[in-house]
Backbone of each chain as ProteinMPNN parsed JSONL, in Angstrom:
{"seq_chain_A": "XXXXXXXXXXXXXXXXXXXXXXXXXXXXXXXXXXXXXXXXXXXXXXXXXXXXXXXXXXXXXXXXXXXXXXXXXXXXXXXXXXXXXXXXXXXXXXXXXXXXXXXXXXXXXXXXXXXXXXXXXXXXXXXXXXXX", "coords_chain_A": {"N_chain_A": [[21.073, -32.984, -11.739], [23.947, -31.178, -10.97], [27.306, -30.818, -9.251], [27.771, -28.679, -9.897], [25.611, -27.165, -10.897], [24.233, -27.04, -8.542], [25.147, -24.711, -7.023], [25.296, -22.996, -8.762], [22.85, -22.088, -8.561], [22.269, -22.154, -5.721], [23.694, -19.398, -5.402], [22.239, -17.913, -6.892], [19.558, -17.573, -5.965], [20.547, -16.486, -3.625], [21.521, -13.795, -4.475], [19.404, -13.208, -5.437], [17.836, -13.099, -3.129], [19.028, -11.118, -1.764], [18.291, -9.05, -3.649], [15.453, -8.779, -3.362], [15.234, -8.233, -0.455], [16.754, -5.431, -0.487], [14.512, -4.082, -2.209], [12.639, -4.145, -0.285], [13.299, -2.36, 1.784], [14.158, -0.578, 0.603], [11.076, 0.011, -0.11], [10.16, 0.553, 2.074], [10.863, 2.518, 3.3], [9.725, 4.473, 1.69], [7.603, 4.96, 2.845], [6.624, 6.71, 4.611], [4.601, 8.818, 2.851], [2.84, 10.899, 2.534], [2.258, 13.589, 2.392], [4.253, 14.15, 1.378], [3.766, 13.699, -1.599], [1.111, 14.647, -2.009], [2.31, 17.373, -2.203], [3.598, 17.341, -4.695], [1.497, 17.659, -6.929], [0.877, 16.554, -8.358], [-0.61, 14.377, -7.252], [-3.659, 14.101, -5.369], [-5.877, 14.402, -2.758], [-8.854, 12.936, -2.161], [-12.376, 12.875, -1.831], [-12.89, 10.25, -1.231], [-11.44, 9.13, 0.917], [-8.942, 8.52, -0.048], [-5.597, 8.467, -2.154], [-5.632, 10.313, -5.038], [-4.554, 9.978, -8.515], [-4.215, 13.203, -10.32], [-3.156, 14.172, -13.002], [-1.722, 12.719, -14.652], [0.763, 11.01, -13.796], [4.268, 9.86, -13.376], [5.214, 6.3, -13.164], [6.522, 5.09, -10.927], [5.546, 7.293, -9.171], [2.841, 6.707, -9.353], [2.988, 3.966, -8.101], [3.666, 4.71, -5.595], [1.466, 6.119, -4.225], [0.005, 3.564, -4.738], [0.839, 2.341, -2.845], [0.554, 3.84, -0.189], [-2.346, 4.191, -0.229], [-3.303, 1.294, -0.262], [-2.28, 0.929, 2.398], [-3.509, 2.694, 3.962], [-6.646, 1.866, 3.658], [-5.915, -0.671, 4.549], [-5.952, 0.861, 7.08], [-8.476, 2.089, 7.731], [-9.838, -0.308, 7.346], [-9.681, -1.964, 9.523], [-10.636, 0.002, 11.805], [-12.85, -0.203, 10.795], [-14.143, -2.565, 11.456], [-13.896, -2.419, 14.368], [-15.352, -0.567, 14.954], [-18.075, -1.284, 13.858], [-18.855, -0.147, 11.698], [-19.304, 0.632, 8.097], [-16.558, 0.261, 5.498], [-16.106, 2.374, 4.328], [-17.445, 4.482, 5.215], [-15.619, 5.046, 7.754], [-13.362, 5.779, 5.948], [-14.714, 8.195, 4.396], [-15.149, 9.906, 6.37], [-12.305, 10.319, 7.783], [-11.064, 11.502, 5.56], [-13.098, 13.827, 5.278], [-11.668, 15.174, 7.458], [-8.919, 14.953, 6.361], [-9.19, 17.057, 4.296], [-9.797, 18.751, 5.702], [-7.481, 19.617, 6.712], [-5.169, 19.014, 5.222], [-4.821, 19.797, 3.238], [-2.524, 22.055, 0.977], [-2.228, 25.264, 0.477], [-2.492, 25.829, -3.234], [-2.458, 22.561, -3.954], [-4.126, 20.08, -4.473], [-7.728, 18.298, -5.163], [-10.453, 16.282, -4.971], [-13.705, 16.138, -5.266], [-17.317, 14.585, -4.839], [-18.415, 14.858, -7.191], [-16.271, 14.234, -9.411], [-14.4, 16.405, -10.546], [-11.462, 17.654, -10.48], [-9.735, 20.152, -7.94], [-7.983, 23.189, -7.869], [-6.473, 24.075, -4.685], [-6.978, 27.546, -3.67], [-4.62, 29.559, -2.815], [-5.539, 30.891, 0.377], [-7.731, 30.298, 0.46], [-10.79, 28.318, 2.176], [-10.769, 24.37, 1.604], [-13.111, 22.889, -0.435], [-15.747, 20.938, 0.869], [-17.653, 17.752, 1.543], [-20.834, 17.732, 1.901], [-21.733, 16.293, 4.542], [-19.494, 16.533, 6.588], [-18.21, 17.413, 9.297]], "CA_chain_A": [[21.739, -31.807, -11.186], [25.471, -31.697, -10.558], [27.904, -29.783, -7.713], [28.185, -27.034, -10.204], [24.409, -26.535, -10.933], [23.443, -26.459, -7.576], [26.279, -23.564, -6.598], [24.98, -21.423, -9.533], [21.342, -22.36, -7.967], [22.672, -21.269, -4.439], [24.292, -18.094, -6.067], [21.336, -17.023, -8.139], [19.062, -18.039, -4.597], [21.198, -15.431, -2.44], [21.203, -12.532, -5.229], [17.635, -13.056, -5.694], [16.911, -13.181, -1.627], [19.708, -9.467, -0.926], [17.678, -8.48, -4.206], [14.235, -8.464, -2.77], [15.46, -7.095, 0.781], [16.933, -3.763, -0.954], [13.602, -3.325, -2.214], [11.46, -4.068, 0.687], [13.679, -1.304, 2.727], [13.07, 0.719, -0.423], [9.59, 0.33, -0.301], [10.103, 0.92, 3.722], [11.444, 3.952, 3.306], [9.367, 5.419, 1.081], [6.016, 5.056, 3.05], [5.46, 8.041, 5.095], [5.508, 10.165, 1.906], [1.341, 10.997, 1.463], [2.106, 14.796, 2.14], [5.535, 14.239, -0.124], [2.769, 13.134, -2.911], [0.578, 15.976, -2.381], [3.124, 18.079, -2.606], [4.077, 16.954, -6.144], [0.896, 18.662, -7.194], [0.368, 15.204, -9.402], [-1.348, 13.98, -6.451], [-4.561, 14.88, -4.454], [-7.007, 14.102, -1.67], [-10.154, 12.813, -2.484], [-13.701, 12.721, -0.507], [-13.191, 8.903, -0.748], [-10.404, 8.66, 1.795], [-7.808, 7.586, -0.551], [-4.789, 9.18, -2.899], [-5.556, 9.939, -6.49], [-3.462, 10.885, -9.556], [-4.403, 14.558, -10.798], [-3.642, 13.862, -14.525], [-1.11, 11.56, -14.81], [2.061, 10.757, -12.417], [5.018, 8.65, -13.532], [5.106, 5.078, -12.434], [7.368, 5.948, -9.87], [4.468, 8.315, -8.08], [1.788, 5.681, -8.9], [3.318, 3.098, -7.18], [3.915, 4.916, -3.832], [-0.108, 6.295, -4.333], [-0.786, 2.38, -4.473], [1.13, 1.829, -1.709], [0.293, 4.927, 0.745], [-3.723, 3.742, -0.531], [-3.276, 0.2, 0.624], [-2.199, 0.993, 3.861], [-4.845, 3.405, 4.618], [-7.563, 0.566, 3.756], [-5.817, -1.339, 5.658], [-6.176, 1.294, 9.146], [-10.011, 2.027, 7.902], [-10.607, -1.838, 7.317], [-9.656, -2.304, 10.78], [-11.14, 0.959, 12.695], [-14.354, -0.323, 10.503], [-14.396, -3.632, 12.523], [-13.382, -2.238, 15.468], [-17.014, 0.507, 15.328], [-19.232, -2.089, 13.527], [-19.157, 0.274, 10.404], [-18.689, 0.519, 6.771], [-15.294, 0.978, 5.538], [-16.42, 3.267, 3.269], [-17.571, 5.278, 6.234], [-14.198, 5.793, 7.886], [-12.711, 6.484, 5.026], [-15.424, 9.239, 4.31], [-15.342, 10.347, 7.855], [-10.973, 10.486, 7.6], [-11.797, 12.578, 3.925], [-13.774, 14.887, 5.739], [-10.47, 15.373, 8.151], [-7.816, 15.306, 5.373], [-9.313, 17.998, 3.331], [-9.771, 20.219, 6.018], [-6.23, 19.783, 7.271], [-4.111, 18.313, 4.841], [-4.571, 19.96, 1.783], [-1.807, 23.559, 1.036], [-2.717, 26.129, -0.862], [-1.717, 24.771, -4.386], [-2.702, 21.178, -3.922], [-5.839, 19.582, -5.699], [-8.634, 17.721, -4.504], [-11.438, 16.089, -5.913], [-15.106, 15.754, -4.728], [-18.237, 13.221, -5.517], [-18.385, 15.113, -9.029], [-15.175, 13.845, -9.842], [-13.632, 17.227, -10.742], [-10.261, 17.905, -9.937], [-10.03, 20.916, -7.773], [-6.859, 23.031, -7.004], [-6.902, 25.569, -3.409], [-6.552, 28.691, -4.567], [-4.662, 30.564, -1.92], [-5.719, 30.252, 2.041], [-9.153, 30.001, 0.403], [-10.63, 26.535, 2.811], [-11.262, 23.8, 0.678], [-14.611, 22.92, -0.41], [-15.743, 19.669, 1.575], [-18.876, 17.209, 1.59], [-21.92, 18.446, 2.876], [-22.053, 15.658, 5.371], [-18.6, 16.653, 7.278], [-18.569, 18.368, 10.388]], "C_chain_A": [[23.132, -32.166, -10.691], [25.536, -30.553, -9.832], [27.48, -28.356, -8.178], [26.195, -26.464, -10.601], [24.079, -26.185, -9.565], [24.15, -25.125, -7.0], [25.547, -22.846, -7.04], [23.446, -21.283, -9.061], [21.627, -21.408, -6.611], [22.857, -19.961, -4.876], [23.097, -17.15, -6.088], [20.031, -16.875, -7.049], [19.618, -16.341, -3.963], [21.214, -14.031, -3.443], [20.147, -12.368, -5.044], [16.98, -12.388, -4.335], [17.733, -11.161, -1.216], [18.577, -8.606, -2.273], [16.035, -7.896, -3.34], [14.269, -7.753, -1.809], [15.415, -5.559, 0.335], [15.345, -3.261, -1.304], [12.892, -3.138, -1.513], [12.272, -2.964, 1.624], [13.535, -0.296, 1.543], [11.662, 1.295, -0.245], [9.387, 0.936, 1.172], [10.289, 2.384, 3.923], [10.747, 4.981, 2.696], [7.583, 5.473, 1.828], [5.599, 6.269, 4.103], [5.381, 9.541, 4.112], [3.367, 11.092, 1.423], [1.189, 12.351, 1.555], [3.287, 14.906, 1.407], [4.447, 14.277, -1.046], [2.206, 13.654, -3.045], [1.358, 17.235, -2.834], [3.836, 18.204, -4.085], [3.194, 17.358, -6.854], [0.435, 17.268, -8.135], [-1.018, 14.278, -8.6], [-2.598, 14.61, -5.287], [-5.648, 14.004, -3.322], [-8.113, 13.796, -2.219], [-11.157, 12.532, -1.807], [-13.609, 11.186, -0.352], [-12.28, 8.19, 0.276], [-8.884, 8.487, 1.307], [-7.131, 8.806, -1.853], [-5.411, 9.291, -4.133], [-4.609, 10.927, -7.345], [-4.624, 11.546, -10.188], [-4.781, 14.259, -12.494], [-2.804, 12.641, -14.778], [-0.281, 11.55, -13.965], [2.808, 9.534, -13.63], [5.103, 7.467, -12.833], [5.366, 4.626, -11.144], [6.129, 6.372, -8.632], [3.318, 6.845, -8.214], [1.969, 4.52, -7.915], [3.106, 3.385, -5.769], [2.413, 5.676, -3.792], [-0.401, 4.752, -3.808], [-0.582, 2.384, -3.046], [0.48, 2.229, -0.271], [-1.636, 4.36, 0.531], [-3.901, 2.259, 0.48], [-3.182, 0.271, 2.341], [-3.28, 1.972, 4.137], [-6.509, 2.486, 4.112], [-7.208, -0.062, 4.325], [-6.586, -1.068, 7.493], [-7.787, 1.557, 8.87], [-10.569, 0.505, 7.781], [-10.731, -1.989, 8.943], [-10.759, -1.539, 11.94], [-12.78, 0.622, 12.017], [-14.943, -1.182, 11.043], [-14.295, -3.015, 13.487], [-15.15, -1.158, 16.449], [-17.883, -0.226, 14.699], [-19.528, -0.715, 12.358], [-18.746, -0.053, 8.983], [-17.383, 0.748, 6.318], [-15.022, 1.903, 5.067], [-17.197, 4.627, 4.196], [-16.468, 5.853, 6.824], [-13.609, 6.169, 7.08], [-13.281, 7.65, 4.438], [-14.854, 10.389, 5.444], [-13.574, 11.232, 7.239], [-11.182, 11.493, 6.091], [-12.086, 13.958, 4.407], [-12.14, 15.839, 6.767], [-8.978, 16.16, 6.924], [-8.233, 16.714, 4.385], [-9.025, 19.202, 4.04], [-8.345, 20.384, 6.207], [-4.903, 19.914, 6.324], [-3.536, 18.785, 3.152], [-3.932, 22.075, 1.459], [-2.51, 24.115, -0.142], [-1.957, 25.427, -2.134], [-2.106, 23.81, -4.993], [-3.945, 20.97, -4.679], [-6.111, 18.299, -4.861], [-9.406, 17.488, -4.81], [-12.779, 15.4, -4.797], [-15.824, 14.78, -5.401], [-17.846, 13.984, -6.998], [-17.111, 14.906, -9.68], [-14.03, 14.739, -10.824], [-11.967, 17.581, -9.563], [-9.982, 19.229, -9.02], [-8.249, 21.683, -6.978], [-6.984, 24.195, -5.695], [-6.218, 26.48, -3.682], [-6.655, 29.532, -2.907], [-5.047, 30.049, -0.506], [-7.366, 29.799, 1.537], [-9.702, 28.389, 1.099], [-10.946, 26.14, 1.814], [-12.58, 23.21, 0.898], [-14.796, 21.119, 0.306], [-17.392, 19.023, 1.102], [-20.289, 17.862, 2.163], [-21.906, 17.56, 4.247], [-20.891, 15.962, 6.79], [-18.641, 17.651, 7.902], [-17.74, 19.714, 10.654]], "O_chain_A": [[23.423, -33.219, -10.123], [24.709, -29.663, -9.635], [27.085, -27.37, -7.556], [25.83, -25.298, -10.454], [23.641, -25.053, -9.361], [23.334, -24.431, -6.394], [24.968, -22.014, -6.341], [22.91, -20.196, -9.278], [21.289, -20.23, -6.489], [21.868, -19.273, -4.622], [22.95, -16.052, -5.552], [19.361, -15.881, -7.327], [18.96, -15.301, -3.976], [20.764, -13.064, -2.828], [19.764, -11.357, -4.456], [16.071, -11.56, -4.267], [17.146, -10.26, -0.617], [18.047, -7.56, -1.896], [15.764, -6.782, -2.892], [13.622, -6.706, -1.808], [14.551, -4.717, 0.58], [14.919, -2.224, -0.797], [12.223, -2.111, -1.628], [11.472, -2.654, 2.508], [12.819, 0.702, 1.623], [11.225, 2.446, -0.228], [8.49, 1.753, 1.38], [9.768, 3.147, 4.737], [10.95, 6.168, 2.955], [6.606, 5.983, 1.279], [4.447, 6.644, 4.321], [5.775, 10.688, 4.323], [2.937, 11.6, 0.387], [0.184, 12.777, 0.988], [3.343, 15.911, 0.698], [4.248, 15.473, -1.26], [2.045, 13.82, -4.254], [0.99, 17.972, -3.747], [4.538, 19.156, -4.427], [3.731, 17.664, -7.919], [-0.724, 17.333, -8.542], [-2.0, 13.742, -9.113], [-2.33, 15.503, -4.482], [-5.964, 12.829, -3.508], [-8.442, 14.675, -3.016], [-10.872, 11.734, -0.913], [-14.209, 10.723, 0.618], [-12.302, 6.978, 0.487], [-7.894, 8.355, 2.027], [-7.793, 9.707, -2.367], [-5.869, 8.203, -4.483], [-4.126, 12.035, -7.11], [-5.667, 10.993, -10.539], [-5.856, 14.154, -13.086], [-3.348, 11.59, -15.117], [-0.609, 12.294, -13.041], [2.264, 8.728, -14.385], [5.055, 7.657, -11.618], [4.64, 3.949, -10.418], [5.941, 5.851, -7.533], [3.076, 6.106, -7.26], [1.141, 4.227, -7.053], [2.572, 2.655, -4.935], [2.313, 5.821, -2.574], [-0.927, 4.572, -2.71], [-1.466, 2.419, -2.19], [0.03, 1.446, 0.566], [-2.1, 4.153, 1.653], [-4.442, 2.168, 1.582], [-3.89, -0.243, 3.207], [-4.068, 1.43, 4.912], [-7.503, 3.004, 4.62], [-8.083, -0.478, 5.084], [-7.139, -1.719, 8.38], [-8.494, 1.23, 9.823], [-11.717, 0.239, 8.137], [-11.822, -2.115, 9.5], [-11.493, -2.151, 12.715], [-13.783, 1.072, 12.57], [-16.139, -1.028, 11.288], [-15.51, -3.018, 13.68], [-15.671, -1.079, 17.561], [-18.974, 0.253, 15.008], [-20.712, -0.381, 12.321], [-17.92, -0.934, 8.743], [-16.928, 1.722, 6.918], [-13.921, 2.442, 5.177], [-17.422, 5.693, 3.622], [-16.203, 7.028, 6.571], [-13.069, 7.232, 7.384], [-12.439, 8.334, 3.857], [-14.275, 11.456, 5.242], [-13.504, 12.268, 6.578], [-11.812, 12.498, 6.419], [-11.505, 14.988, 4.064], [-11.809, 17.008, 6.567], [-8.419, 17.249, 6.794], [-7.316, 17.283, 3.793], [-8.445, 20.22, 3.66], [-7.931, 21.467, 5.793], [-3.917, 20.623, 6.523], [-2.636, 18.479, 2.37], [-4.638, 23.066, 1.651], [-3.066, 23.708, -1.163], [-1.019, 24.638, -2.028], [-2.22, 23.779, -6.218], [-4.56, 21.768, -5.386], [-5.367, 17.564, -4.213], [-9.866, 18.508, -5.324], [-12.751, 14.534, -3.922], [-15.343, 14.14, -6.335], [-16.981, 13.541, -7.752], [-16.96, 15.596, -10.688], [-13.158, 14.261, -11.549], [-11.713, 17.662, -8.361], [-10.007, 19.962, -10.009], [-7.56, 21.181, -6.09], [-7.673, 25.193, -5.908], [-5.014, 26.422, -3.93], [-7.579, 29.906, -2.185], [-4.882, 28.859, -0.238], [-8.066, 29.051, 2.219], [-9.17, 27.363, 0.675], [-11.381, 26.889, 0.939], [-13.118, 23.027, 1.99], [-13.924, 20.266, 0.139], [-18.183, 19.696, 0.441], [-20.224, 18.619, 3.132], [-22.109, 18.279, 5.226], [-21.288, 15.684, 7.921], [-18.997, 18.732, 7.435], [-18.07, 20.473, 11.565]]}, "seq_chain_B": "XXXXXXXXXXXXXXXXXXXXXXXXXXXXXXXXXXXXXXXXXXXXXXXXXXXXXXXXXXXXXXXXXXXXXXXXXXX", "coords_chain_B": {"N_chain_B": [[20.07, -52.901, -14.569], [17.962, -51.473, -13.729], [18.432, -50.964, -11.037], [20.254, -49.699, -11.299], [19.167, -47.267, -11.645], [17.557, -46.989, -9.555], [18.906, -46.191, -7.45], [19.927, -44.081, -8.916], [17.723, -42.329, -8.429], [17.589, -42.113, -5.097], [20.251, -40.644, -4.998], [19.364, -38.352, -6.052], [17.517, -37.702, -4.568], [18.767, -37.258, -2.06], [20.668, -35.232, -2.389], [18.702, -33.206, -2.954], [17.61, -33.055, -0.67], [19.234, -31.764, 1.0], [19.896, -29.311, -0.874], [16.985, -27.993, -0.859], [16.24, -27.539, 2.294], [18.396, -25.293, 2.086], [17.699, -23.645, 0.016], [15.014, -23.093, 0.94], [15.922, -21.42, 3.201], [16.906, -19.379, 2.233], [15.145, -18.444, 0.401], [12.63, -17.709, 2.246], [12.811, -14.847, 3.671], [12.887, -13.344, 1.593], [10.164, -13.978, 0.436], [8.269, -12.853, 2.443], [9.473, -10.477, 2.731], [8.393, -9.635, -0.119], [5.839, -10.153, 0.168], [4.723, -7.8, 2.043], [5.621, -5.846, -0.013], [4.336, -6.407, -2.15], [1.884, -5.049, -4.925], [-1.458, -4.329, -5.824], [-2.157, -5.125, -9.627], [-4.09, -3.475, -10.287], [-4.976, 0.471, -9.402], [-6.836, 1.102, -6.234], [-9.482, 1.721, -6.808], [-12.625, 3.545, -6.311], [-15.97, 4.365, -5.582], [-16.714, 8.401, -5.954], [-18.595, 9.104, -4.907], [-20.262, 8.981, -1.718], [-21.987, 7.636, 0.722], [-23.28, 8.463, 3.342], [-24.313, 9.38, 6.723], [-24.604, 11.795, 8.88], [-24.292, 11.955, 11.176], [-22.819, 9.57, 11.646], [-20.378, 10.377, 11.006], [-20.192, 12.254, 12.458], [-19.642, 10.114, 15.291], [-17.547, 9.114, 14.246], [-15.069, 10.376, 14.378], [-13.475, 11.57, 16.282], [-12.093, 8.654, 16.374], [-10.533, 8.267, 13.89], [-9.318, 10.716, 14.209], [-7.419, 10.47, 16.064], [-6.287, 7.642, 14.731], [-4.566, 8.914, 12.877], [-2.849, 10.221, 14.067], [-1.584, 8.126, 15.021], [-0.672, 7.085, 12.777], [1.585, 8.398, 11.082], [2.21, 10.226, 7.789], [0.932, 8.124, 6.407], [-1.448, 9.092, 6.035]], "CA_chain_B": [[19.627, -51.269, -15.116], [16.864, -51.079, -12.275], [18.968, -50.802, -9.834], [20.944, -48.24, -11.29], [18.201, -46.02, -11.591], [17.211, -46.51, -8.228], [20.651, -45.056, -7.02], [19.924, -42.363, -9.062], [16.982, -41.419, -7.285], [18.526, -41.743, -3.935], [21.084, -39.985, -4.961], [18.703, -36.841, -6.579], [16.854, -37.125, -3.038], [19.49, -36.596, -0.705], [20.787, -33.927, -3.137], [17.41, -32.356, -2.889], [17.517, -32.955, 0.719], [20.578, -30.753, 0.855], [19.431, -27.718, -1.831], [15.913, -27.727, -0.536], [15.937, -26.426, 2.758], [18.795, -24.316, 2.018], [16.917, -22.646, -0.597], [14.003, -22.39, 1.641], [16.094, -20.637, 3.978], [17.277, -18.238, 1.493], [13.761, -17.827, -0.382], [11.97, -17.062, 2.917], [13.264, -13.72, 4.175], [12.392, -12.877, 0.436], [9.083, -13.662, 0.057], [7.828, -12.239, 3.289], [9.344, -8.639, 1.852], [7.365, -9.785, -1.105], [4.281, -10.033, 0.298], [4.682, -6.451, 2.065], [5.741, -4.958, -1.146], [3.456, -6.684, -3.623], [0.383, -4.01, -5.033], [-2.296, -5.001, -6.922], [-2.308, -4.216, -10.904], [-4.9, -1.816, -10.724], [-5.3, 0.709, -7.868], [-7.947, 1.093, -5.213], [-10.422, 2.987, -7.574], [-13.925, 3.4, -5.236], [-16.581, 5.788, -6.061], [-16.527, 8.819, -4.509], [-19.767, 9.253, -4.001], [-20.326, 8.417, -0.298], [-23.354, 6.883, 0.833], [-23.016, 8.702, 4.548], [-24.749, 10.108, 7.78], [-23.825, 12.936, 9.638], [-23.689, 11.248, 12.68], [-22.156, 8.915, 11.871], [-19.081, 11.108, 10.558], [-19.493, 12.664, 14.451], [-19.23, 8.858, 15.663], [-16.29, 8.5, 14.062], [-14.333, 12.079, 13.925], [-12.611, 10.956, 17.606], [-11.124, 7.597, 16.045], [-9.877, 8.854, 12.971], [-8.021, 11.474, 14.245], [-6.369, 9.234, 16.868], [-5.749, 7.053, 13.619], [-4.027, 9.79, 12.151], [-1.533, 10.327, 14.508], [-0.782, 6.905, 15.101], [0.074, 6.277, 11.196], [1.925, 9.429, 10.036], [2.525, 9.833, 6.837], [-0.381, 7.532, 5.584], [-2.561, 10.112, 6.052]], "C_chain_B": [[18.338, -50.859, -13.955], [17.521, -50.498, -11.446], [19.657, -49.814, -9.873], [20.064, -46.993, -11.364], [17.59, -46.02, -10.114], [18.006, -45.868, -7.445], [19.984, -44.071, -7.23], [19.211, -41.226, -8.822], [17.003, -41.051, -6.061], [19.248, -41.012, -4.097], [20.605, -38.673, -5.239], [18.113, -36.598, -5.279], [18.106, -36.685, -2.25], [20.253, -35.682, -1.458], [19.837, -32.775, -3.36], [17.821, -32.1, -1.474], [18.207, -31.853, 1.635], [20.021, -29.067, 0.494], [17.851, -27.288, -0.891], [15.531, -26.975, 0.337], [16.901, -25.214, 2.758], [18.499, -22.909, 1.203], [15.525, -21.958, -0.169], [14.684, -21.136, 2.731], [16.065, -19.118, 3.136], [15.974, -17.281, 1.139], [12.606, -16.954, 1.158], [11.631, -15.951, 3.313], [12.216, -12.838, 2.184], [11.216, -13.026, 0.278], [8.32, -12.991, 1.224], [8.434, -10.675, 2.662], [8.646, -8.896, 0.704], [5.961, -9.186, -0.348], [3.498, -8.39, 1.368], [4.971, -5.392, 1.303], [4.89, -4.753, -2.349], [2.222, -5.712, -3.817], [0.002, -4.544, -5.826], [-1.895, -4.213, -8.322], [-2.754, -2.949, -10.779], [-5.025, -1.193, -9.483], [-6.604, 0.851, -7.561], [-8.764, 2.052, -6.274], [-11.964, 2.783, -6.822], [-14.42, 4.596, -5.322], [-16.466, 6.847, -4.959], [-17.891, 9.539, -4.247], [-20.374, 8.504, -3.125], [-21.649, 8.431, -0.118], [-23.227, 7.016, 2.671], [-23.922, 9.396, 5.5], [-24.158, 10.728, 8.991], [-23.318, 12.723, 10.943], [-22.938, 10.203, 12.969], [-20.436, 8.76, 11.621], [-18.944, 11.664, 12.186], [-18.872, 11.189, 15.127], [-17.938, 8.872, 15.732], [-15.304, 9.386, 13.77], [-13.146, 11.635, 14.87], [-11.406, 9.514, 16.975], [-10.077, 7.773, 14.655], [-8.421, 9.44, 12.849], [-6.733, 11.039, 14.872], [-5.772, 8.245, 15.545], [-4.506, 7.635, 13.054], [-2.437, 9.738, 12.619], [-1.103, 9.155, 14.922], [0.108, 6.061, 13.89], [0.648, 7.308, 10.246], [2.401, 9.406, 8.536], [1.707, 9.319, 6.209], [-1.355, 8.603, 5.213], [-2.896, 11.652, 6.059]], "O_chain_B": [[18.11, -49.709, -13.583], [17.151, -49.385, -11.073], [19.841, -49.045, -8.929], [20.441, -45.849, -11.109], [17.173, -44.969, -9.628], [17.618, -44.922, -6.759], [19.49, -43.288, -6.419], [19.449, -40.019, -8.854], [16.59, -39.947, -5.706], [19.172, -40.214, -3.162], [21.266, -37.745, -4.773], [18.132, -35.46, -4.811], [18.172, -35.512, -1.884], [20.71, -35.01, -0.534], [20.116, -31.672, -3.83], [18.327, -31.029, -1.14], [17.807, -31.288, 2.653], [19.829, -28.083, 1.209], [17.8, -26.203, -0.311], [14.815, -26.001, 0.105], [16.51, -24.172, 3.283], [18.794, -21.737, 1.436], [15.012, -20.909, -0.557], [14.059, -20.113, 3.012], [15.409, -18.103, 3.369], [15.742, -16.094, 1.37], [12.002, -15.889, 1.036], [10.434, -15.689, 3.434], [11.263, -12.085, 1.981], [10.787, -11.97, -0.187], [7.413, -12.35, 0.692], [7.645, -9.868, 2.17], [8.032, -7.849, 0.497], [5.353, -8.116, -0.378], [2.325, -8.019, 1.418], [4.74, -4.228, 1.63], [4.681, -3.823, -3.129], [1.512, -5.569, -2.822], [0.659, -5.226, -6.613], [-1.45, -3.065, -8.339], [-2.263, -1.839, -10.986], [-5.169, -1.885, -8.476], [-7.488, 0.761, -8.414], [-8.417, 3.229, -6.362], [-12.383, 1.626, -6.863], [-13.806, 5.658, -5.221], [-16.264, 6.69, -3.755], [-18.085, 10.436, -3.426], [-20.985, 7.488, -3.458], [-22.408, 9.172, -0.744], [-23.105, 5.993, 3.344], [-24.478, 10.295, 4.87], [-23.419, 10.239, 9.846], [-22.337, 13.127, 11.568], [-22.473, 9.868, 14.059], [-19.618, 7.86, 11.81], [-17.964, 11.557, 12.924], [-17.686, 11.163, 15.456], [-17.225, 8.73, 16.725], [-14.612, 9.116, 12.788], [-12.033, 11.37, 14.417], [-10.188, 9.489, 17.156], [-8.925, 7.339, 14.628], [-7.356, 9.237, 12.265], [-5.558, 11.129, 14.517], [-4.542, 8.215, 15.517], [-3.524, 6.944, 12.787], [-1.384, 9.441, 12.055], [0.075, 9.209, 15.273], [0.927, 5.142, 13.864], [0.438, 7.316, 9.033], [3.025, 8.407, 8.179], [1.468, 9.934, 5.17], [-1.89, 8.792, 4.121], [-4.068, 12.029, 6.077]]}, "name": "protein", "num_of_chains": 2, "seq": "XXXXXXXXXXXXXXXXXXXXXXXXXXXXXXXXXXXXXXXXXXXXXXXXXXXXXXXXXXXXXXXXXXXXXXXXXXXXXXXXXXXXXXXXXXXXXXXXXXXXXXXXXXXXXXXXXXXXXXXXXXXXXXXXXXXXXXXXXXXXXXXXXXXXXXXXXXXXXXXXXXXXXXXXXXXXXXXXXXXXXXXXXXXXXXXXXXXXXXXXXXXXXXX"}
């Protein structure tokens, strides 16, 4: 390695490192978006706690689904330690919440039968039997 | 000829010694936003048929919602 390799090493180092930043304040920026994402009509609520794509979504939307997903396994992983339950319980439980609340006329929503469902109107949306 | 090659590993170490942690400095900041950006290939796919009791959706109705508003946007 000579002066001038390691420079273009340094160089290509410090692009690489302002590269990654921009995106991690990208990605920062884009995370309180999970009623943006319903709103896109691509995206819906599902009884399992977590985002899903409708029919398809551009890469774009899937991504910030993953993302907005991850972090909400994250807060039910935790709140599932925290009550000595399943995680698959809070995230039911939170399901039961999001549907009633969270979902506009418009939007789509999908139950155990894995139909897509969109709310037609103020009509409430249809929920689990188990939710209070 | 030994000896010159031993130079020239002294000389590649303390030229490492140099690049090394300056590239750690650099690389650090970067992979920590990595590792809050990185998503798996495939997403969270988890059946959705729930395996649940009613009480235990009351249990947990109170923490939830407190959840909720502590992580806007997620939820």
């Amino acid at each position: 390695m000579n002066r001038k390799t390691n420079l273009l090493l340094a160089v290509a180092l410090t692009v690489a490192a302002v590269a990654g930043r921009a995106g991690y304040a990208h990605a920062m920026m884009q995370t309180d978006t999970s009623a943006e994402l319903r709103a896109t009509g691509q995206v819906g609520e599902q009884a399992n706690g977590y985002l899903g794509i409708v029919e398809s979504a551009p890469s774009e939307i899937r991504a910030r689904v993953n993302a907005v997903n991850i972090r909400r396994r994250a807060a039910y992983t935790e709140l599932a330690g925290k009550r000595r339950v399943q995680i698959e319980e809070v995230a039911a439980t939170m399901a039961c919440e999001l549907l009633a609340t969270s979902v506009a006329p418009g939007q789509y929503y999908r139950l155990a039968d894995g139909e897509w469902r969109q709310r037609q109107g103020n009509a409430p949306v249809r929920r689990p039997a188990y939710c209070i | 000829m030994k000896d010159a090659k031993v130079n020239e590993v002294r000389l590649d170490r303390t030229r490492m010694g140099k690049a090394l942690p300056l590239a750690g400095m650099l690389l650090l900041p970067m992979l920590t936003g990595c590792v809050k950006v990185s998503a798996p290939d495939r997403p969270i796919e988890i059946n959705l048929n729930i395996n649940i009791k009613q009480e235990v959706v009351v249990r947990l109705t109170e923490d939830v919602r407190e959840l909720r508003q502590k992580e806007p946007g997620v939820f």
